[in-house]
C-alpha positions as CSV (number, residue, x, y, z in Angstrom):
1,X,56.5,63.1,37.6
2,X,58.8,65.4,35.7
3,X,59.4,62.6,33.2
4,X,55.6,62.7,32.4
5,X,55.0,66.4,31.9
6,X,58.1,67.3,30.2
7,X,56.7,66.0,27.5
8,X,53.7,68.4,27.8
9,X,56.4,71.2,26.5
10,X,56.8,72.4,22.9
11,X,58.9,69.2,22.8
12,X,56.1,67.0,22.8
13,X,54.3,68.5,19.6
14,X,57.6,68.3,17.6
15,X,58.0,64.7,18.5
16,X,54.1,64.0,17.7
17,X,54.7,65.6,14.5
18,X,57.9,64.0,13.9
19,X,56.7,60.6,14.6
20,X,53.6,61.0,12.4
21,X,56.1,62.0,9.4
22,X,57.6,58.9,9.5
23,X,54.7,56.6,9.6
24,X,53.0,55.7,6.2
25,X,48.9,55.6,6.0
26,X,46.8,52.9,5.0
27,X,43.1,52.5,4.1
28,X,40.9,51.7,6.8
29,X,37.4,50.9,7.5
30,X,34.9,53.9,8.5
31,X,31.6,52.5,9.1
32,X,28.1,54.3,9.2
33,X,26.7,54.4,12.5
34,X,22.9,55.0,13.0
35,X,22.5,58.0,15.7
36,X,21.8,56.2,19.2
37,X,19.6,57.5,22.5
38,X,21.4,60.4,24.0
39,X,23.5,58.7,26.9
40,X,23.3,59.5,30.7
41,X,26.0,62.2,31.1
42,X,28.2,61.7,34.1
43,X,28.0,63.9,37.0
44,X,25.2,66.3,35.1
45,X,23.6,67.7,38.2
46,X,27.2,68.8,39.5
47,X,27.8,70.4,36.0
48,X,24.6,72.4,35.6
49,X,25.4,73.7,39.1
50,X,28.9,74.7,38.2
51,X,27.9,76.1,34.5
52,X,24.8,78.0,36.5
53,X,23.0,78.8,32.8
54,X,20.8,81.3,32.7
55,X,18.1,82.8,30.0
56,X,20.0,84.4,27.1
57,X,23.3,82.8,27.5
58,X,25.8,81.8,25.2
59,X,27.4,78.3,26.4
60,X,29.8,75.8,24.4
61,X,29.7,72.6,24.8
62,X,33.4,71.7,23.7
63,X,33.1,67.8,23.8
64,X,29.3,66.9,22.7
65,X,29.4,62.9,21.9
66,X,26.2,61.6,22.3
67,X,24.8,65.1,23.5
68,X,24.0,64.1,27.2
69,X,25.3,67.6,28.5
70,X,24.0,69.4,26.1
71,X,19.9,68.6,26.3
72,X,20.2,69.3,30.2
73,X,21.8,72.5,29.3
74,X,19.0,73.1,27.0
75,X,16.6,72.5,29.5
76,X,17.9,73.6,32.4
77,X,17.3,77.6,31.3
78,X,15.3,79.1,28.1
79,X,16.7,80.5,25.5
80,X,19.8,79.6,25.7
81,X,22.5,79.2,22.6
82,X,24.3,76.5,22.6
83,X,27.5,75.8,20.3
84,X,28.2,72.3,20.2
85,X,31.6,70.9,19.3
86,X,32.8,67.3,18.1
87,X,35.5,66.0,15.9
88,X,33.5,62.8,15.7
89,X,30.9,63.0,12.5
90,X,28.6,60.8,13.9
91,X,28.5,62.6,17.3
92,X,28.0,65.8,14.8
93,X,25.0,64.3,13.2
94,X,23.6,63.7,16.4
95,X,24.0,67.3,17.4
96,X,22.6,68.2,14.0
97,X,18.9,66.5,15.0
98,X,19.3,67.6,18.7
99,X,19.6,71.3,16.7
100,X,16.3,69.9,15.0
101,X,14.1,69.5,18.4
102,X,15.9,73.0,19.6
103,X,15.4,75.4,16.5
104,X,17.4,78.7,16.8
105,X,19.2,77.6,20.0
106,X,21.7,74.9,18.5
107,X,25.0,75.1,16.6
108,X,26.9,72.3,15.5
109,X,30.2,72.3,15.2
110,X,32.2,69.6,13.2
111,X,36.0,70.2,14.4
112,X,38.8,69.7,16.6
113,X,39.8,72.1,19.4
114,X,42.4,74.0,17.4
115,X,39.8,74.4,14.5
116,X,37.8,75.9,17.1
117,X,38.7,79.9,16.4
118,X,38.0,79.6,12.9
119,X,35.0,78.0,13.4
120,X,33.6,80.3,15.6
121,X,34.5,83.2,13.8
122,X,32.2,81.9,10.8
123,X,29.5,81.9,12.8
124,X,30.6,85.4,14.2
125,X,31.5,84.2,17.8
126,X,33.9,87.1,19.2
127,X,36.4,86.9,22.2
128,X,35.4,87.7,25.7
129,X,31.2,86.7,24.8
130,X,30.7,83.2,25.9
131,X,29.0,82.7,29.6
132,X,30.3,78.9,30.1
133,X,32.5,76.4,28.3
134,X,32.0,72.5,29.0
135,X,34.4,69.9,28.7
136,X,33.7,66.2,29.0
137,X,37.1,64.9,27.9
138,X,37.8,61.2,27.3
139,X,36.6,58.7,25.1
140,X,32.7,58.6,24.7
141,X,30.8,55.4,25.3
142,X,29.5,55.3,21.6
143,X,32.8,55.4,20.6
144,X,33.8,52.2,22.9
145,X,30.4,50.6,22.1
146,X,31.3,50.4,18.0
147,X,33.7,47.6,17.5
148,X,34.9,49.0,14.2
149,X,36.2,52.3,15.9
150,X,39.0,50.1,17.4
151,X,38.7,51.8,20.7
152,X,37.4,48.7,23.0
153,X,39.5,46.0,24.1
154,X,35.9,43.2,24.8
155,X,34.9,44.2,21.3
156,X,37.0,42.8,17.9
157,X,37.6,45.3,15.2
158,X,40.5,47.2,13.0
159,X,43.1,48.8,15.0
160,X,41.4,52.7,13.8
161,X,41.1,54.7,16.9
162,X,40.9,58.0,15.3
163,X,38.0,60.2,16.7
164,X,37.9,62.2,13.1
165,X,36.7,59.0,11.6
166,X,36.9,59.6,8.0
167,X,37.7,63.0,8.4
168,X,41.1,62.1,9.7
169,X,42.3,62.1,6.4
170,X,46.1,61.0,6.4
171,X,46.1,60.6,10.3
172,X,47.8,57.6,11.2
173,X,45.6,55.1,12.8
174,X,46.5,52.9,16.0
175,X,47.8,50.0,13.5
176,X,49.7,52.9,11.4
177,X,51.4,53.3,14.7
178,X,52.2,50.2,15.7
179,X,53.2,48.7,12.2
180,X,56.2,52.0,11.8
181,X,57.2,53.4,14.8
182,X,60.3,52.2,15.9
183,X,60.7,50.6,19.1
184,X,61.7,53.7,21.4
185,X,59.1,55.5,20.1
186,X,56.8,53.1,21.1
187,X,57.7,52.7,24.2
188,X,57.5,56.1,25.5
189,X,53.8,56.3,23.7
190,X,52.9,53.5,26.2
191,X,55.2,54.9,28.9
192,X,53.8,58.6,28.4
193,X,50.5,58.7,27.6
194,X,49.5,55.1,29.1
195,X,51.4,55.6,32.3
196,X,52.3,52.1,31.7
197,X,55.1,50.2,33.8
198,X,55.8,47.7,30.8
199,X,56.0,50.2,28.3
200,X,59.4,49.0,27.5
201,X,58.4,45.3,26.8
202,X,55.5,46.0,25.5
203,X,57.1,48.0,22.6
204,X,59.6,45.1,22.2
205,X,57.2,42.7,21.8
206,X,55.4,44.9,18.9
207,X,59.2,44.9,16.9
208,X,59.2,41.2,17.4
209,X,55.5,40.5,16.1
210,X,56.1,42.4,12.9
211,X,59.2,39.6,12.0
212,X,57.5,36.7,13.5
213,X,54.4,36.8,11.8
214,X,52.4,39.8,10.9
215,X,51.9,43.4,11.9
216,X,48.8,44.0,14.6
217,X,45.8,44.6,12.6
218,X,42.8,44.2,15.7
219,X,42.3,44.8,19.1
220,X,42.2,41.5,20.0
221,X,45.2,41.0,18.2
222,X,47.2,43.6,20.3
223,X,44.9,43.1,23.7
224,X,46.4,39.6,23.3
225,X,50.0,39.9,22.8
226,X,49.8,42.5,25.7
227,X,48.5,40.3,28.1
228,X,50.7,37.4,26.8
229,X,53.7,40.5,28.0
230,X,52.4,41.3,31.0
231,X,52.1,37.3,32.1
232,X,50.1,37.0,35.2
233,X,49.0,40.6,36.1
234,X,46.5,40.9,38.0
235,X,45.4,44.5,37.7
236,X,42.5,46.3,39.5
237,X,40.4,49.3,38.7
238,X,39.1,51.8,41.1
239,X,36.4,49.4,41.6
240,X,38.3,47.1,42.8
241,X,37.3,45.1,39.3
242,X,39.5,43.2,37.1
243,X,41.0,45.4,34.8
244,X,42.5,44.2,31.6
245,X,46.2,44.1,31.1
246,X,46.0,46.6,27.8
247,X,43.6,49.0,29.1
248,X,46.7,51.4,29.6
249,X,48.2,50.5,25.9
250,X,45.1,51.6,24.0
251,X,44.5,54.6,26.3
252,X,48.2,55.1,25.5
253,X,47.8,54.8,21.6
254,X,44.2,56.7,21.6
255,X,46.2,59.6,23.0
256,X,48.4,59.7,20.5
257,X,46.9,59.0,17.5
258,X,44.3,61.9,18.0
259,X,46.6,64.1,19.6
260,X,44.7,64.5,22.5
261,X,47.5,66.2,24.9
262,X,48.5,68.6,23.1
263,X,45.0,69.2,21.3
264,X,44.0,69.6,25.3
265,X,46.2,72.0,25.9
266,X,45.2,74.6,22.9
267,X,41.8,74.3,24.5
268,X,42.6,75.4,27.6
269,X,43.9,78.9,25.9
270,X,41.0,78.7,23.7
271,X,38.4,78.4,27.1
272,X,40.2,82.0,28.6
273,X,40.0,83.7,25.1
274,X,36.6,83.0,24.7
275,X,34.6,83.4,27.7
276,X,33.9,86.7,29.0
277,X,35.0,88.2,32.3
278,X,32.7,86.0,35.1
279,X,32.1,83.7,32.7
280,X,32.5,79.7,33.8
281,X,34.9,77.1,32.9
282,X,33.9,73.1,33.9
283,X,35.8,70.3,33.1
284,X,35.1,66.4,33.3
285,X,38.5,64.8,33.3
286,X,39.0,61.1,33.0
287,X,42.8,60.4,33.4
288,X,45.4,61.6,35.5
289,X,47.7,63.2,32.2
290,X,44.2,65.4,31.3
291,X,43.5,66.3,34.9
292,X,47.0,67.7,35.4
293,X,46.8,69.7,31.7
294,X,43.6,71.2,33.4
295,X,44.7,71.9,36.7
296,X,47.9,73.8,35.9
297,X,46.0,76.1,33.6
298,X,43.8,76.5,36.1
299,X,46.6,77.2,38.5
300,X,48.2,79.8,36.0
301,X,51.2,77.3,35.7
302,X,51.7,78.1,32.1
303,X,54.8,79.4,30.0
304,X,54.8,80.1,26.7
305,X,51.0,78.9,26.2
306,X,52.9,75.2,27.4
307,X,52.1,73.8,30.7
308,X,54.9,74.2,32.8
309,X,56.9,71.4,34.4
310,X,58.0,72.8,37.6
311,X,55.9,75.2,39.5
312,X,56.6,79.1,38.0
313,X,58.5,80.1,41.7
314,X,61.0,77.3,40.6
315,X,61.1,78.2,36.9
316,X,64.4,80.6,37.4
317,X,66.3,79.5,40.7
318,X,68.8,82.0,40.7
319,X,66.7,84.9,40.8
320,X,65.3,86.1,44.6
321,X,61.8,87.8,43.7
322,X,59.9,90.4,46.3
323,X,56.9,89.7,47.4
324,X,55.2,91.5,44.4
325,X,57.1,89.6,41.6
326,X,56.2,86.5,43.3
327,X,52.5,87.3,43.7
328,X,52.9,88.2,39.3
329,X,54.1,84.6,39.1
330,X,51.4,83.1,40.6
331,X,48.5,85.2,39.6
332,X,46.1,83.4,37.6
333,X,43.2,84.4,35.9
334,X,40.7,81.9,37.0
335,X,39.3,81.5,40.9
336,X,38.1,77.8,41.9
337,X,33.9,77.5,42.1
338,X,34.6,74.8,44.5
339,X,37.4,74.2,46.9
340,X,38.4,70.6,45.9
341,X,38.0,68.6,43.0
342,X,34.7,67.0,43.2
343,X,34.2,63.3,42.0
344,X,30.6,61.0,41.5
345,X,29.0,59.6,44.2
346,X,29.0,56.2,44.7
347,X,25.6,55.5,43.6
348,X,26.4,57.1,40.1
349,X,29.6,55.2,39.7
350,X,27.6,51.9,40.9
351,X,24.9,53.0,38.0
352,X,27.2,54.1,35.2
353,X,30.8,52.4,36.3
354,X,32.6,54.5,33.4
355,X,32.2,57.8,35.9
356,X,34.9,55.9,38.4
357,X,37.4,58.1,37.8
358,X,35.8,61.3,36.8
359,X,36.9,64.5,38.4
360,X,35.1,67.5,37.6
361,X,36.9,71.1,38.1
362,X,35.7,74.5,37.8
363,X,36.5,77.7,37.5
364,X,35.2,81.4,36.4
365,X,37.4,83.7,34.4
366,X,38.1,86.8,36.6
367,X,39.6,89.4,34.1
368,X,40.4,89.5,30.4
């Protein structure tokens, strides 16, 4: 456990951005996508009871995709104003028609979370004056759905993988990655942000493809030398279901490439900033690394805006702390809505099997 979240420190953003240095771009392919039905949203009745909207409200909804969340938030209480945030253009061009069919209650947002203060200060958003912030973190079905995205192992496409899209800019993409990291890099990509118990051999097997016969270019390219690593795995999902052998590699590489953990963190600052005193946090989360980023926010176990690695009692053992010091170090500035971490029904995950491992949190900001 300590392995994983010691790279949740400071450490980890040097080493992102030190990675990313060394590896050199290349052009890749950003197709259109025409805007799709809004999607089921997963757990959206236990959501709107967490967020409880009401008339007048101003709500974000950090993570729009499709826009599921937000159109029952819409219409679960009038006038509301809803902020909608995506790093995704075409989930942002979906937002802009949903602001269509809403007029004067919809802003979209085209940004990641750390553009999120500046964005919101165009649009004259203060801190302390938001009721409720939403995230639904993960990967959004539209997103798996589009081969050419590169984020689904069933479906054939370039090796892309960055959320921005176009936008990305000089962002490495997944192949970027796996044609000019070296091999210890690699491996702790897979090892960290996969949780995978290959890592190592799955990284050496990268190194040997590039001198064997030509750097990964697809996800069946990559889904295929993984399994051929992994030999005869047989890995289950929560369902019990046959789970493909590189499921954890491209969670792993998705991770990195858009920067997810440490992007996650600055969010969770950004959530306490903004929303006002009483005002409600929820979080879907969709993988263990994310859920443990939200919890120990949640939990106050933060030290200099990094989650911590050890709980804050153990931070200094050589100092012996009253009772009043001790109740400093844990005080937190967020109180639980509900007393565990609450997770779909069986019926929803039967109807919608990408809810499996959903775990929704929440929490209302008690002071500034």
């Amino acid at each position: 456990m300590a392995a994983v979240l010691k790279h949740l420190h400071r450490s980890c953003r040097t080493w992102y951005r030190n990675v990313c240095c060394r590896l050199s771009t290349v052009p890749a392919v950003h197709p259109t996508t025409s805007d799709k039905e809004l999607h089921v949203p997963v757990m959206a009745k236990e959501v709107i009871e967490s967020l409880q909207p009401e008339s007048g409200q101003v709500l974000i909804d950090m993570t729009f995709g499709a826009g599921g969340h937000s159109l029952k938030l819409l219409q679960s209480a009038p006038n509301i104003t809803l902020i909608t945030l995506d790093r995704d253009p075409v989930a942002h061009d979906i937002a802009q028609n949903l602001a269509r069919g809403f007029p004067g209650q919809v802003v979209p947002l085209l940004g990641k979370f750390s553009e999120v203060p500046e964005l919101l200060s165009a649009h004259g958003i203060e801190q302390n004056c938001v009721d409720g912030i939403l995230f639904d973190l993960g990967c959004s079905s539209m997103q798996f759905d589009v081969a050419e995205r590169g984020f689904s192992i069933s479906k054939n496409g370039p090796l892309d993988m960055r959320m921005d899209g176009a936008r990305g800019g000089d962002v490495p993409t997944a192949a970027d990655v796996l044609a000019q990291a070296d091999e210890e890099d690699l491996a702790r990509i897979f090892k960290v942000y996969g949780e995978e118990k290959k890592a190592k051999k799955i990284a050496r097997a990268v190194i040997e493809a590039r001198y064997t016969f030509k750097k990964l270019e697809t996800t069946s390219e990559l889904s295929e030398l993984v399994a051929a690593v992994c030999g005869g795995d047989h890995r289950l999902d929560k369902l019990q279901r046959h789970s493909h052998a590189a499921t954890k590699t491209f969670q792993a590489l998705r991770i990195f490439v858009n920067n997810e953990v440490n992007e996650l963190n600055y969010a969770m600052i950004i959530a306490q900033a903004y929303l006002k005193p009483l005002g409600r946090l929820v979080t879907l989360t969709f993988h263990s690394l994310e859920d443990r980023i939200v919890k120990r926010h949640l939990s106050g176990n933060v030290s200099e805006n990094a989650v911590n690695p050890l709980p804050l009692r153990y931070s200094n053992p050589s100092l012996c702390h009253d009772q009043e010091t001790v109740s400093c170090l844990f005080e937190s500035c967020w109180q639980p809505v509900h007393k565990h971490v609450l997770t779909p029904s069986d019926d929803e995950v039967e109807a919608n099997p990408r809810s499996r491992s959903a775990k929704l949190r929440a929490a209302i900001k008690m002071k500034v």
